[in-house]
TIBA-240838 format. One line per field, with one value per residue (C-alpha): x, y, z. Coordinates in steps of 0.001 Angstrom, whole numbers, plus 500000, padded with zeros to 6 digits. Last residue first. Example, Ala and Ser with C-alpha at 12.3 -4.5 7.8 and 13.67 -1.06 7.14 Angstrom:
<atoms>
x = [513670 / 512300]
y = [498940 / 495500]
z = [507140 / 507800]
</atoms>
This chain:
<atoms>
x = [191566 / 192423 / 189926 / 188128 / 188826 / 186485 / 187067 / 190729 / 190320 / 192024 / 193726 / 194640 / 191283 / 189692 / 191451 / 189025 / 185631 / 187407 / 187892 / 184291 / 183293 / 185012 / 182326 / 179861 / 181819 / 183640 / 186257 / 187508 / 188640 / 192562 / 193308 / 195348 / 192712 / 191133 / 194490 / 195016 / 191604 / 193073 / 191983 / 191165 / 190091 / 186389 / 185932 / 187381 / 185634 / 181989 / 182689 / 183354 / 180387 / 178508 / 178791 / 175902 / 173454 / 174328 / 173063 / 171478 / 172069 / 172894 / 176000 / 177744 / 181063 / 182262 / 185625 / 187813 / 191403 / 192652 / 194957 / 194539 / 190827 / 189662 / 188000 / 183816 / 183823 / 180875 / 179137 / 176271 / 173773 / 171503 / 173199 / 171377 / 171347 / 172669 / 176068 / 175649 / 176316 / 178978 / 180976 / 180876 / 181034 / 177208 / 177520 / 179053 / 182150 / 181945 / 185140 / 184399 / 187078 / 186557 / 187490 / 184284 / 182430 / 180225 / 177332 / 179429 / 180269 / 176731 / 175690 / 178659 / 177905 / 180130 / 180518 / 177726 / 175653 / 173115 / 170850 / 169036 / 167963 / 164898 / 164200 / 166008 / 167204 / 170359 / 172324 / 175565 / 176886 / 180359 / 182854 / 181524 / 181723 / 179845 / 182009 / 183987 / 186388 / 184832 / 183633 / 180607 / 178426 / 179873 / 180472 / 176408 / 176332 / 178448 / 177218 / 173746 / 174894 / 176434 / 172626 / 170928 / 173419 / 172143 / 168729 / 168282 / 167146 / 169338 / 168838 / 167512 / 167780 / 164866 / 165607 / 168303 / 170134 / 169659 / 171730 / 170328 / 172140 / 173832 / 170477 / 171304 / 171578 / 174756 / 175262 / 178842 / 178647 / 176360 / 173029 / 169654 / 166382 / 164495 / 161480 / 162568 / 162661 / 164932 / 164310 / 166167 / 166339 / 167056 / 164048 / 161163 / 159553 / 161039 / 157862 / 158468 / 154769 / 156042 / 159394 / 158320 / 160863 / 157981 / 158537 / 158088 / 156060 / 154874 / 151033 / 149616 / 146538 / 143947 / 141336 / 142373 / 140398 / 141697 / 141021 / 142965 / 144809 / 147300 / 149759 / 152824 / 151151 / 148412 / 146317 / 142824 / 142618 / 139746 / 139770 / 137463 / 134342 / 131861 / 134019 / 136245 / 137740 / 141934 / 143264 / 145971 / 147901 / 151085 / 153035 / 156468 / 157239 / 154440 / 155595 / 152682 / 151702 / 154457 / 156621 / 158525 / 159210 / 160391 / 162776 / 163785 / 163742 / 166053 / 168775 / 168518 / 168530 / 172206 / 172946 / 170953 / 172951 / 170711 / 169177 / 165939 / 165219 / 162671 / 162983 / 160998 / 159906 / 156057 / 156651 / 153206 / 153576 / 151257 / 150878 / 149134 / 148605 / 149450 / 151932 / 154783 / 153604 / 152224 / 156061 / 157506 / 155285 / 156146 / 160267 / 159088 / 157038 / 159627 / 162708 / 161574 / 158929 / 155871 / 152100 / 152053 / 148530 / 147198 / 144845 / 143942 / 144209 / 146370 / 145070 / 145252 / 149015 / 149945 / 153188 / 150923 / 149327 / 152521 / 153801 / 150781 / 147660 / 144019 / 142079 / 141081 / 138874 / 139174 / 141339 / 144553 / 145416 / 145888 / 147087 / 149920 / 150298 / 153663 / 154511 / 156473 / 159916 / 162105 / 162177 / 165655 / 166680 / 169264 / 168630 / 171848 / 172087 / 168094 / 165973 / 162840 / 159281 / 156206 / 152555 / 150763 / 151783 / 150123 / 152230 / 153188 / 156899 / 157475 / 161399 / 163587 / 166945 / 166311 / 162670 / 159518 / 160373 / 158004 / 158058 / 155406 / 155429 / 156830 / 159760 / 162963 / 165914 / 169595 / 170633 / 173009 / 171507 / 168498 / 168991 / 169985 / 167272 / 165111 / 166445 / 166660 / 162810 / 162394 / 164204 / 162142 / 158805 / 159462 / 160583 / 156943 / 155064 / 156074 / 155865 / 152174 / 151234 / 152402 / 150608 / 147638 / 148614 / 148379 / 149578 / 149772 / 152025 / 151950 / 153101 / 156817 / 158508 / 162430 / 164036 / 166841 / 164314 / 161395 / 163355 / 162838 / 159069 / 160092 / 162537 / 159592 / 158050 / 160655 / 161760 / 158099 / 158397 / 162187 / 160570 / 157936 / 160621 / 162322 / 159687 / 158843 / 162274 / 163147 / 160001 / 156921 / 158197 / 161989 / 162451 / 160014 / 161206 / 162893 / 161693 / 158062 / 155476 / 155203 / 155635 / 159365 / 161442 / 165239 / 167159 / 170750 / 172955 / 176617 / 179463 / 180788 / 178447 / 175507 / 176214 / 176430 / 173439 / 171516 / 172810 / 172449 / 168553 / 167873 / 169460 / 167977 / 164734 / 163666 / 162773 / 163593 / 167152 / 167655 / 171087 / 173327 / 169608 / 168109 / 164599 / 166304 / 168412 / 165036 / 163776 / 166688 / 167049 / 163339 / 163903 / 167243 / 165024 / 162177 / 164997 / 166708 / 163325 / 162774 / 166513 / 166085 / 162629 / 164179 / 167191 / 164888 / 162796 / 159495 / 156290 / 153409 / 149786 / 146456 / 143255]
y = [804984 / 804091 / 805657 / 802087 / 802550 / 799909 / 798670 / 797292 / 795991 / 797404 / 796534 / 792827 / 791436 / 793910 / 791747 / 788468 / 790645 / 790993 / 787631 / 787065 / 789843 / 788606 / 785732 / 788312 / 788399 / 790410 / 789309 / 786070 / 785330 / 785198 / 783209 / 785435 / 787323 / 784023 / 782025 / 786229 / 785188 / 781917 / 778669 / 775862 / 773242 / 773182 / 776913 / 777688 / 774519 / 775841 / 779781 / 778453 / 776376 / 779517 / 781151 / 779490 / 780119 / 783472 / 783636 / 786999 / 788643 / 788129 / 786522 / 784611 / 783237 / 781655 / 780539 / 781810 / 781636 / 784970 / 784031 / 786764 / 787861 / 784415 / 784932 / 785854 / 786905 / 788392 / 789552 / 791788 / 792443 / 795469 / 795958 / 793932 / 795781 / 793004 / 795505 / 797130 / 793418 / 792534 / 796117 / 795455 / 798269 / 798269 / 794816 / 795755 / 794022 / 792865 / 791863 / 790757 / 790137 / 787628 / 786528 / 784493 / 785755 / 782619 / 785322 / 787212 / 784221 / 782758 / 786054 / 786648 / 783203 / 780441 / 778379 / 778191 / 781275 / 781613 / 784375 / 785160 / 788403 / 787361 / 784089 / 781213 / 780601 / 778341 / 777088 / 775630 / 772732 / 774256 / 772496 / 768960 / 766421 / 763164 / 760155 / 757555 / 755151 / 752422 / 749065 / 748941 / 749784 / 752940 / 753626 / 753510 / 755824 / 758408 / 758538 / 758620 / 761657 / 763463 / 763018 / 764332 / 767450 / 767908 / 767409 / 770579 / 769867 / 771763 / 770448 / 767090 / 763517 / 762703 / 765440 / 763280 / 760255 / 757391 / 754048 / 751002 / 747560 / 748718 / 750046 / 753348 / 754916 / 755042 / 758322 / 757854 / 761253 / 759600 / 759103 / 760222 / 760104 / 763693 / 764440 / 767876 / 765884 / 763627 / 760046 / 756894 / 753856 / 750683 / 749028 / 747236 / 750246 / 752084 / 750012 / 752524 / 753310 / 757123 / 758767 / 761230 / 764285 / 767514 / 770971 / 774264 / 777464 / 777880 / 777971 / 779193 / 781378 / 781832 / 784064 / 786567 / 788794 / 790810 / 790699 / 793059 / 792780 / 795337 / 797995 / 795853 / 792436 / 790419 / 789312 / 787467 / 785883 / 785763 / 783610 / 784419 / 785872 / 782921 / 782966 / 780582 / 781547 / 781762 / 782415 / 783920 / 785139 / 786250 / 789744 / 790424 / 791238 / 792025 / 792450 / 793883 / 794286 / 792246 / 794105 / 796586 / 795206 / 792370 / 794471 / 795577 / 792010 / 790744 / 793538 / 793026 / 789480 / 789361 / 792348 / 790459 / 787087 / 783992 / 781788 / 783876 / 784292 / 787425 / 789687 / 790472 / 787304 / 785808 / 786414 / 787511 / 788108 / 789603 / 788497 / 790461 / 787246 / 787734 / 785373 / 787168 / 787332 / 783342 / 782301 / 785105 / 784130 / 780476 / 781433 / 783523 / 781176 / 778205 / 780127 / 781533 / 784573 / 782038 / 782287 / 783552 / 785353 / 785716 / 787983 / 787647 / 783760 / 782209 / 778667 / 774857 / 775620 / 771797 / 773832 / 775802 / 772292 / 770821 / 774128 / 773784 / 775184 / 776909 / 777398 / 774111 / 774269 / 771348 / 774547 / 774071 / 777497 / 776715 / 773353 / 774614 / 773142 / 771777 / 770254 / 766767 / 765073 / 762694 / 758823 / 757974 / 755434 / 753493 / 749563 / 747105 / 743110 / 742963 / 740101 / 741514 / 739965 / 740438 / 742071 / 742720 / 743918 / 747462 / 747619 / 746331 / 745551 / 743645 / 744403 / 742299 / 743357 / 745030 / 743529 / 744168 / 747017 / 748023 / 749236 / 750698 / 749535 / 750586 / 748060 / 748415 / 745917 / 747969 / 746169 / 749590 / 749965 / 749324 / 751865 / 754706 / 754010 / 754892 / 757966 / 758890 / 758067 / 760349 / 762993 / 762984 / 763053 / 766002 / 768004 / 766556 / 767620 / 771681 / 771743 / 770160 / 772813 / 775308 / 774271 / 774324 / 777726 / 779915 / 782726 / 785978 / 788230 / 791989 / 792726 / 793234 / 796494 / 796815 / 800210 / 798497 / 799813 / 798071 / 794713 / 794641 / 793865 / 790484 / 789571 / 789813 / 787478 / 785314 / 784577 / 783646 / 780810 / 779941 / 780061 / 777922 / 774924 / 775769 / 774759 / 772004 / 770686 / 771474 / 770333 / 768184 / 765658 / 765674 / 767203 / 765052 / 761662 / 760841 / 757918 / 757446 / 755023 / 756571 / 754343 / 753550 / 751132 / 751108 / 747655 / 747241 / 744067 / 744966 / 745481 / 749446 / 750777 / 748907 / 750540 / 754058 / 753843 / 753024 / 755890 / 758382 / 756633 / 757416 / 761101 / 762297 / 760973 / 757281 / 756291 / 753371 / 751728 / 748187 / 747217 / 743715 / 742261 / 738839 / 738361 / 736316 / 734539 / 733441 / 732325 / 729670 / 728609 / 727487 / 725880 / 724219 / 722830 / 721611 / 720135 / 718599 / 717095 / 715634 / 714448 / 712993 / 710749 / 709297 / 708008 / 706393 / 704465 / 705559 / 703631 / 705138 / 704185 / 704917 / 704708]
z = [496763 / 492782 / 490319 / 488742 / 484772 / 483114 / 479641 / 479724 / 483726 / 486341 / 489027 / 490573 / 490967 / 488043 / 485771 / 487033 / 485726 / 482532 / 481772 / 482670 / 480830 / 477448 / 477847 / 476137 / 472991 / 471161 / 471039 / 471814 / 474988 / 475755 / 479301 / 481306 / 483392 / 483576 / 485176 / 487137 / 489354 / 490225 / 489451 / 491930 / 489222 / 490102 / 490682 / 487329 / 485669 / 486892 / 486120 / 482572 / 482816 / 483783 / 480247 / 478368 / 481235 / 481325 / 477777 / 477696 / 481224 / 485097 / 485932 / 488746 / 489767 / 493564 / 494665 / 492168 / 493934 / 494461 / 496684 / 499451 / 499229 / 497863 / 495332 / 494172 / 490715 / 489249 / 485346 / 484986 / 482383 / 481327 / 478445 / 476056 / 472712 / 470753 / 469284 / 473366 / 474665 / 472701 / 473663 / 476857 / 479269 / 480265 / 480678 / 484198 / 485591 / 489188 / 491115 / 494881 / 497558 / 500334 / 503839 / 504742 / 507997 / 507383 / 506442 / 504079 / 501807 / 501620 / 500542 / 498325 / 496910 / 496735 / 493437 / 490564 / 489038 / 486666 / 486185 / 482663 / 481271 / 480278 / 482166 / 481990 / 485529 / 485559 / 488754 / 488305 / 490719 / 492433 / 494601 / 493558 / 496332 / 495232 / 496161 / 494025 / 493951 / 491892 / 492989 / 490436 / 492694 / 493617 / 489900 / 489740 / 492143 / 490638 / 487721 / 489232 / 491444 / 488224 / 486930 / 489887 / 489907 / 486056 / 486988 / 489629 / 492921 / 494721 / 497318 / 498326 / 498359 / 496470 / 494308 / 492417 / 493996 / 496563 / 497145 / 498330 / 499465 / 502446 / 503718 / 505578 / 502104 / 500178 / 498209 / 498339 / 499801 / 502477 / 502182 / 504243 / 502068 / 502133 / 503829 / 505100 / 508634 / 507303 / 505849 / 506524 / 504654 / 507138 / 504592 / 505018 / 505969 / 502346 / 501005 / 497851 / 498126 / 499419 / 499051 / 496597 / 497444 / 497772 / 495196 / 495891 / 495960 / 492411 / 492481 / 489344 / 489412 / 486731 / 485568 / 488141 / 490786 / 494167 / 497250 / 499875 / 503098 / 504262 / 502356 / 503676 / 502022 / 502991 / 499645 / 499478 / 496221 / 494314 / 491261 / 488388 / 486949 / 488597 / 491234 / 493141 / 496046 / 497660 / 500524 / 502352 / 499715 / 501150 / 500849 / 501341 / 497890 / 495349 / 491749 / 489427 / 485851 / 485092 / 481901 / 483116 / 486441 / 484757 / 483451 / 486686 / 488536 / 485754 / 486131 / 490092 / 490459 / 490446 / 492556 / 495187 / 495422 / 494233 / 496580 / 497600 / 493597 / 494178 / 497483 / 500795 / 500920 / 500922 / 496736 / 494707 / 490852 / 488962 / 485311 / 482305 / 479792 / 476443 / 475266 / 476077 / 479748 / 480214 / 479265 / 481911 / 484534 / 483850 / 484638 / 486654 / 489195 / 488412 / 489063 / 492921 / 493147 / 494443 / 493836 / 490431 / 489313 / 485802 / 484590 / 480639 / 480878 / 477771 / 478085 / 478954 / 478112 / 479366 / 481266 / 483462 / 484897 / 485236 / 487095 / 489612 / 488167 / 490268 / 486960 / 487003 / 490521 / 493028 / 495415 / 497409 / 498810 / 502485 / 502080 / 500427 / 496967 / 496977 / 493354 / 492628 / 493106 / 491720 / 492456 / 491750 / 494229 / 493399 / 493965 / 494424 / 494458 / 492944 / 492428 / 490580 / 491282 / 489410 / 488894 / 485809 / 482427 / 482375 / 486051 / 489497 / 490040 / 493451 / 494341 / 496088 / 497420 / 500930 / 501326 / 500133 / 498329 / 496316 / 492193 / 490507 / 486959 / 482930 / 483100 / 480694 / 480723 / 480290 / 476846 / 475998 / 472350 / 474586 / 476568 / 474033 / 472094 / 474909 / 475728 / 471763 / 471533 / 474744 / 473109 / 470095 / 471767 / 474241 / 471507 / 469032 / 472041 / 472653 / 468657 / 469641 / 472606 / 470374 / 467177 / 469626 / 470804 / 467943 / 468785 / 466353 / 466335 / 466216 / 462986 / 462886 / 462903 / 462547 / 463176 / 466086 / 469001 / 467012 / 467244 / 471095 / 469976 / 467894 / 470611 / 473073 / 470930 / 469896 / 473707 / 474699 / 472165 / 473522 / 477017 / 475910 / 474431 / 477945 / 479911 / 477875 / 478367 / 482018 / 483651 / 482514 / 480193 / 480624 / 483338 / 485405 / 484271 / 480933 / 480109 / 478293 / 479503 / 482671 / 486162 / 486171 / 486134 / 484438 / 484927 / 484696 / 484476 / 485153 / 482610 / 483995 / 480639 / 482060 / 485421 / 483137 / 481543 / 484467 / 486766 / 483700 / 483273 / 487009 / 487316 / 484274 / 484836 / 485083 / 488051 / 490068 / 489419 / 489281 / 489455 / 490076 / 488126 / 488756 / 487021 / 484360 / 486907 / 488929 / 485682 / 484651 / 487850 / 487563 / 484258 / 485810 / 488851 / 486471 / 483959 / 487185 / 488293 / 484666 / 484621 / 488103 / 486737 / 483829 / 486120 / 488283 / 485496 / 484015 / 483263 / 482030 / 482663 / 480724 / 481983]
</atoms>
């Protein structure tokens, strides 16, 4: 047996290494941020603490960043939508004298074009963070109290010391209990957006963005799409002039549009999916090869250990902040779909901005006067600001300019004239408080309608403001003439 002898002073610098080694781990598993999820609303937040000087860390349970939009929302959507766009463009083209063979799809090249988008800009999110040293962790995270975290993942369990957490935990498909079927052909949007197949009959629970947006995808691809909406119009949210133009070409191309009609159950066949169908002609069953069920979208506030927490949800399930975004814990802050409408990743991404300024001891709330909303269907819809709608029903003092695409001469030379363009002002000042559009590239335009509302213009600041010509954003301009008179390209006889 061997012995060692060791003085005093020998033994305190061993126990201050120890204490040193262990001070040592706790600050490496210290962060002033950790932020859970990873979509455009968590990694902005992230980014932009590290950015302000303090130590960030990103968590989240995929492998790849970029959350919901990024892998199973926005992007793919809009890589399909893009697909679907060159098809119908490719038939439109017969109108002009052009005649292309009727195409051909080949849908595992889509599916992998589709991939190799989604690939690329998750590369460049994570690039971005380390470039930016914000610490990455693929795990569940738990609160198990207000500023620790327990991180289970690939890479086992462990504990993060946190100052500040921002929520950031997204959202995920309703399937009404109702309608919820173990049978494949039965999709939510993630399902739709894997492109297991192009069914001959397919039915869309739900008229809102989502359902038409998909409907519109499975359409030009070959699939003869009936559309089934519980109210008596599509797009709920958006004003009814707006919708029109789209809802008439879709019209054309759907094999049905059923408003005010729900599907009150649904069977699987050997041949199909029968679903039972109350609508203002009475019940009926009728047969699809698959059905897509687009009725919403749930916060994911669960196996956070928000019990440990003062975090408080609503009774829409939604975590309760302030316009500082500052949850009932001091210490946690909440952003994104988790906190509600709109859920839409650019407003979750001006949240995490601001959030992580919050932090950082910066004045500065959420309060935006207008947050855009896009549909990308064929025409497109977007509007941002105060509806008419919204305007009417609060007994709103307003006057409403609309200028018709059927006057521009842009949209005649692409053959889209089926467009409209809005203003919603102030019926004394003319201050822009609401704009909206409905045609090819509304999307595009909005963020003009966005900075108007934003910086208080007035209709006659637009009037004023020279747009090129032609273009399509010469409607806008046009649209604010018609405040004061009449615009170049419309004559409205005086009353």
């Amino acid at each position: 047996m061997r012995f060692a002898i060791v003085s005093q002073d020998e033994t305190e610098i061993d126990q201050k290494d120890e204490i040193d080694k262990k001070d040592q781990m706790n600050e490496t598993n210290h962060y002033d941020v950790a932020v859970i999820g990873a979509g455009p609303g968590g990694y902005a937040a992230a980014f932009h603490a590290a950015d302000l000087g303090l130590r960030a860390a990103l968590i989240d349970l995929e492998p790849q960043l970029g959350g919901v939009c990024l892998l199973r929302g926005c992007i793919p959507s809009k890589a399909l939508l893009h697909a679907a766009k060159l098809v119908t463009d490719a038939a439109d083209a017969e109108g002009w004298g052009i005649h292309f063979e009727k195409p051909k799809i080949d849908l595992d090249t889509l599916r992998e074009r589709t991939k190799g988008v989604i690939g690329k800009l998750t590369k460049g999110v994570r690039t971005l963070a380390n470039s930016r040293k914000v610490d990455l962790f693929q795990a569940r995270a738990t609160f198990t109290n207000p500023t620790t975290l327990t991180l289970s993942g690939p890479d086992g369990t462990k504990t993060l010391s946190c100052a500040h957490t921002i929520l950031a935990t997204g959202s995920r498909p309703v399937v009404p209990g109702s309608l919820k079927l173990d049978d494949p052909r039965v999709m939510d949007s993630t399902g739709a957006l894997d492109l297991p197949g192009v069914p001959a009959r397919l039915l869309v629970v739900g008229g809102g963005y989502i359902g038409l947006e998909l409907g519109t995808v499975y359409e030009a691809l070959g699939s003869e799409v009936t559309v089934v909406e519980m109210l008596p119009r599509l797009l709920n949210g958006a004003d009814p002039d707006l919708v029109r133009p789209l809802q008439q070409r879709l019209q054309r191309r759907f094999k049905a549009i059923r408003l005010n009609t729900k599907v009150e159950k649904l069977e699987p066949r050997q041949d199909g999916i029968a679903a039972t169908l109350t609508g203002p002609d009475g019940a009926g069953t009728e047969t699809f090869d698959r059905v897509l069920i687009a009725v919403g979208r749930r916060a994911n506030t669960e196996h956070l250990g928000l019990e440990h927490t003062k975090v408080a949800i609503s009774e829409k399930g939604f975590v309760q902040v302030d316009r500082q975004l500052r949850t009932a814990e001091p210490t946690i802050l909440a952003i994104g779909d988790v906190v509600g409408e709109p859920m839409l990743a650019h407003k979750a991404t001006h949240e995490g901005l601001v959030a992580a300024g919050v932090i950082a001891g910066k004045q500065a709330v959420f309060d935006p006067a207008a947050i855009p909303a896009v549909v990308f269907t064929d025409p497109e819809i977007a509007w941002c600001g105060l509806t008419e709608e919204a305007a009417n029903a609060a007994g709103q003092a307003v006057k409403v300019t609309r200028f018709p695409w059927a006057a521009s001469g842009r949209a005649a030379t692409v053959g889209r004239n089926d467009g409209l363009t809005k203003l919603v002002c102030d019926a004394e000042s003319g201050r822009i408080l609401g704009v909206g559009l409905c045609g090819a590239g509304a999307g595009e335009l909005i963020a003009e309608g966005v900075l108007a509302v934003e910086m208080g213009a007035v209709a006659e600041d637009l009037a004023a403001s020279i747009h090129p010509h032609p273009t399509l954003s010469e409607t806008v301009m046009e649209a604010a003439e018609l405040f004061h008179g009449q615009a170049t390209h419309i004559y409205t006889p005086k009353r």
